[in-house]
C-alpha positions in Angstrom: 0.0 0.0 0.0 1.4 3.2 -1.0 1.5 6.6 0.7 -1.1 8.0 -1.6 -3.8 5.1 -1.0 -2.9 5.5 2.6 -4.0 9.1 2.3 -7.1 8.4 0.8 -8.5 5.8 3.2 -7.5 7.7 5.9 -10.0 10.3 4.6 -12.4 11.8 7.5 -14.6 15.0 7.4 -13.1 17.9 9.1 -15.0 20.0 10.9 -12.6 22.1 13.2 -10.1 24.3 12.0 -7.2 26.3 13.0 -7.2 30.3 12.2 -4.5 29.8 9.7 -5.2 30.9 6.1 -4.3 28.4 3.1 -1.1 30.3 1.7 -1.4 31.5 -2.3 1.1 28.9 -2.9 -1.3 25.9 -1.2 -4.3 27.3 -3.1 -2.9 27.2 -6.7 -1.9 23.5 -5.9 -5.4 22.5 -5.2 -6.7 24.3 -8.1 -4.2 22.8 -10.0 -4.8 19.2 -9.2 -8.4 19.9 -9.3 -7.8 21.1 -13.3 -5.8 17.6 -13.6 -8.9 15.8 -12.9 -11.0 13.2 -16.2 -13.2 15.8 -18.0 -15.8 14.4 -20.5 -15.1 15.5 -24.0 -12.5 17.7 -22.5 -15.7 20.2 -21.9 -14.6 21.3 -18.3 -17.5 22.3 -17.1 -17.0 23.6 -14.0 -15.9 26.9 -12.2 -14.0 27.4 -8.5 -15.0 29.8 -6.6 -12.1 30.9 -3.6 -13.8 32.6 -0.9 -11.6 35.0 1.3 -14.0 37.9 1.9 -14.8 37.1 5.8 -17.8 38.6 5.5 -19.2 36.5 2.2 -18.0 33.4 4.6 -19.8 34.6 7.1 -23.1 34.4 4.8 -22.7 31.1 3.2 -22.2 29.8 6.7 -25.3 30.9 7.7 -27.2 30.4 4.3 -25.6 26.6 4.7 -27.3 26.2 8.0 -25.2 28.2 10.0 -22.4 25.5 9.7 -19.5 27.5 11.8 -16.7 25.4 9.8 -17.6 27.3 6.6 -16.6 30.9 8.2 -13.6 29.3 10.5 -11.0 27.4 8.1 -8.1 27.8 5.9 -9.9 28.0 2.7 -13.3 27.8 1.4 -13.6 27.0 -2.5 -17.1 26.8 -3.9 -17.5 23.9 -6.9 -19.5 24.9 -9.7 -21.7 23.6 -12.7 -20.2 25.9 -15.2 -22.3 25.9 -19.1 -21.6 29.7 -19.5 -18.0 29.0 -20.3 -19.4 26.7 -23.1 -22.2 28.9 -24.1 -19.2 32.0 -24.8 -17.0 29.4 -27.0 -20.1 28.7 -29.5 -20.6 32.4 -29.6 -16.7 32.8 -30.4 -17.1 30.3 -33.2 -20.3 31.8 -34.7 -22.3 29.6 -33.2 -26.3 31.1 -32.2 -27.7 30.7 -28.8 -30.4 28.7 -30.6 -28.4 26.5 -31.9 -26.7 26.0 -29.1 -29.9 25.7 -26.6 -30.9 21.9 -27.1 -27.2 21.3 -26.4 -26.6 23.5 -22.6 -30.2 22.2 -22.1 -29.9 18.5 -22.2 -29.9 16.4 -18.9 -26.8 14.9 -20.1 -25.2 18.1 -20.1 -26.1 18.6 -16.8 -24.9 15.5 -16.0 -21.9 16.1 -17.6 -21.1 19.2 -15.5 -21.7 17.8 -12.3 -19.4 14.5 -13.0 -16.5 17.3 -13.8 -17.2 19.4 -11.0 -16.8 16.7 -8.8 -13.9 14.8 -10.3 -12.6 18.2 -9.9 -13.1 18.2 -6.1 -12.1 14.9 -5.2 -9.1 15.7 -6.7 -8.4 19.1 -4.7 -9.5 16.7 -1.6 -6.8 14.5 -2.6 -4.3 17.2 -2.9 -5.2 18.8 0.4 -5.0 15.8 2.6 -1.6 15.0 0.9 -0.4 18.4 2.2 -1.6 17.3 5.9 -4.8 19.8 5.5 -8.3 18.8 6.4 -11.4 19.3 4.3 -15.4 19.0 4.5 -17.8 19.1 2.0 -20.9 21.3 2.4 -24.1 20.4 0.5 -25.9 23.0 2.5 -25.0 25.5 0.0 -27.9 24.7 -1.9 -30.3 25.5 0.6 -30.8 28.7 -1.0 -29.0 28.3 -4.5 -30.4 31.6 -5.6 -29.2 34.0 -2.6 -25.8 32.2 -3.0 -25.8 33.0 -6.8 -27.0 36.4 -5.8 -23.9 36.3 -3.2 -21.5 34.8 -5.7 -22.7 36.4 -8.8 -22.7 33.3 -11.1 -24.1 34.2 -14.3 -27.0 32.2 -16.2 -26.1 28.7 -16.7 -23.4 28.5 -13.6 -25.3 26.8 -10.4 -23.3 26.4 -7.1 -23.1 23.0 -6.2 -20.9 22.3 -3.2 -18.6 24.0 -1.5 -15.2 22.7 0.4 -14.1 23.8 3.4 -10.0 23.3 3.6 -7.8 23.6 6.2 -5.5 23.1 9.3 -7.5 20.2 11.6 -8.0 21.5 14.9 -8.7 18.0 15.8 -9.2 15.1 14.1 -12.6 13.3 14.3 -13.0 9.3 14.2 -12.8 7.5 10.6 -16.6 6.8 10.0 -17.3 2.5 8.7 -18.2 2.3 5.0 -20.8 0.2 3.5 -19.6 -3.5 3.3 -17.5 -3.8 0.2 -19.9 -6.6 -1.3 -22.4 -4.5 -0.5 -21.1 -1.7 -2.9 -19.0 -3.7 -5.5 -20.5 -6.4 -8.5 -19.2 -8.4 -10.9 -20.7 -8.5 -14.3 -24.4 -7.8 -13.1 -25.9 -6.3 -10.5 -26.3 -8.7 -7.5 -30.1 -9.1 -6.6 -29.6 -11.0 -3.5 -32.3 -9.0 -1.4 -32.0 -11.4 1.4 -27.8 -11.2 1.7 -27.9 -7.0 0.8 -30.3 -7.5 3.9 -27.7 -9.6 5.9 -24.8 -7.0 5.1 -26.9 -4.1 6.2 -27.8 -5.5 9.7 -24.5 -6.1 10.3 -23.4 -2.8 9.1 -25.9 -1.4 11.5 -24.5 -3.0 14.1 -21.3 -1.4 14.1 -22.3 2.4 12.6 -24.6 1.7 16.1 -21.4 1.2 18.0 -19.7 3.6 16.3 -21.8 6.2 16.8 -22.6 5.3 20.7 -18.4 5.6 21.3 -17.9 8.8 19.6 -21.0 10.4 21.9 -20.5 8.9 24.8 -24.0 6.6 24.2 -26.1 10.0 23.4 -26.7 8.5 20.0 -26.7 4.9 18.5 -28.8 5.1 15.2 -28.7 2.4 12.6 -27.6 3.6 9.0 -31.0 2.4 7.7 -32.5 4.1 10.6 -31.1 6.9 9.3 -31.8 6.7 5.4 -35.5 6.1 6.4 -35.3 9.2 7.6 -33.8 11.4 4.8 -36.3 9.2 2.5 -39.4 10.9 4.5 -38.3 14.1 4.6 -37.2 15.6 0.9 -35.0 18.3 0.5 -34.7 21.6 -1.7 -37.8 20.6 -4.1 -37.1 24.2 -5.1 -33.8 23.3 -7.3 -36.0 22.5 -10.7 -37.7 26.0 -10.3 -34.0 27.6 -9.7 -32.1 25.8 -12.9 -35.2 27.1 -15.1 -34.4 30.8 -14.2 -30.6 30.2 -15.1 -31.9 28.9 -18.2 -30.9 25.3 -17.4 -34.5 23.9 -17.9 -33.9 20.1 -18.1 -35.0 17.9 -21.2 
């Protein structure tokens, strides 16, 4: 096993920094690793956004929940859908926003930015940790996608999809159990086996239970499927459909 492996399965979410600021030199490393990332039909369709204003941290903390972590770290980079970029090299080439429309409008193209702005990220998170830094995603940032784009202000066809906190741990919080590998990984087909996915889940409940009882001192020992039953019921940000049709991303 090499050093790099190593660093990736040692991978845990920070979520306590020190006040030390990411140094220019750090930054343009993660960016640049992020740029090094797979990018379909070499379309890059993403953007970074670096956030350093305290006071613009300050609102995406709050507008993603008021998660302290996003204000108080080293870094915080915003990942984003970019089609704009895309949209201005068909205009360069003579190429008319109709023609172009069926094209930035597809769900594939969506797709397509999303894969690359995340292949993107994983890569900076690779980066980072190599360095000795700490990182945690935040999702919350698209609790309210258009006041961020307001904050932020992404043009039509950009959407804010994550952002990535970076920084110096100011502790280091337990490695959390994966999913059984078998539970994850096929061979040639897709195993139907309800009865052993069934088997692998209990037992994987048994010890995110325990894993969860040590780390608060018995305050909480939820099952995994306790807890996907949970974010089944309750759906979040129904909204997002509305939002990508008024940045002129309306799906087809």
């Amino acid at each position: 096993m090499n050093e790099m492996i190593q660093t990736i399965l040692n991978h845990r979410s920070i979520r306590s920094f020190e006040d030390k600021p990411l140094t220019e030199e750090q930054i343009s490393v993660i960016v640049q690793s992020a740029q090094a990332a797979a990018t379909s039909s070499f379309v890059q369709a993403y953007s970074i956004i670096g956030i350093k204003d305290p006071s613009k941290k300050e609102k995406l903390a709050e507008l993603a929940g008021n998660q302290a972590y996003v204000s108080k770290n080293g870094h915080f980079f915003v990942f984003c859908l970019d089609l704009h970029r895309l949209e201005l090299a068909g205009r360069m080439e003579g190429l008319s926003g109709e023609d172009a429309k069926e094209t930035l409008t597809s769900t594939e193209m969506f797709m397509v930015g999303v894969i690359d702005a995340t292949l993107a990220a994983q890569n900076a998170v690779m980066a980072a940790e190599s360095m000795g830094l700490g990182v945690c995603y935040i999702g919350g940032i698209r609790n309210h996608l258009e006041l961020v784009s307001e904050l932020l202000k992404t043009p039509s066809r950009v959407v804010p999809l994550f952002g990535l906190c970076v920084g110096y741990p100011a502790d280091h919080s337990d490695k959390k159990p994966r999913l059984p590998q078998m539970n994850i990984y096929h061979e040639d087909e897709y195993n139907q086996d309800t009865d052993q996915f069934i088997d692998q889940l209990e037992q994987y409940n048994a010890e995110i239970s325990t894993y969860y009882a040590s780390r608060t001192n018995g305050k909480r020992n939820d099952r995994w499927t306790e807890g996907m039953a949970r974010f089944l019921k309750n759906p979040k940000r129904l909204y997002i459909k509305d939002y990508l049709e008024k940045i002129e991303l309306p799906l087809k």
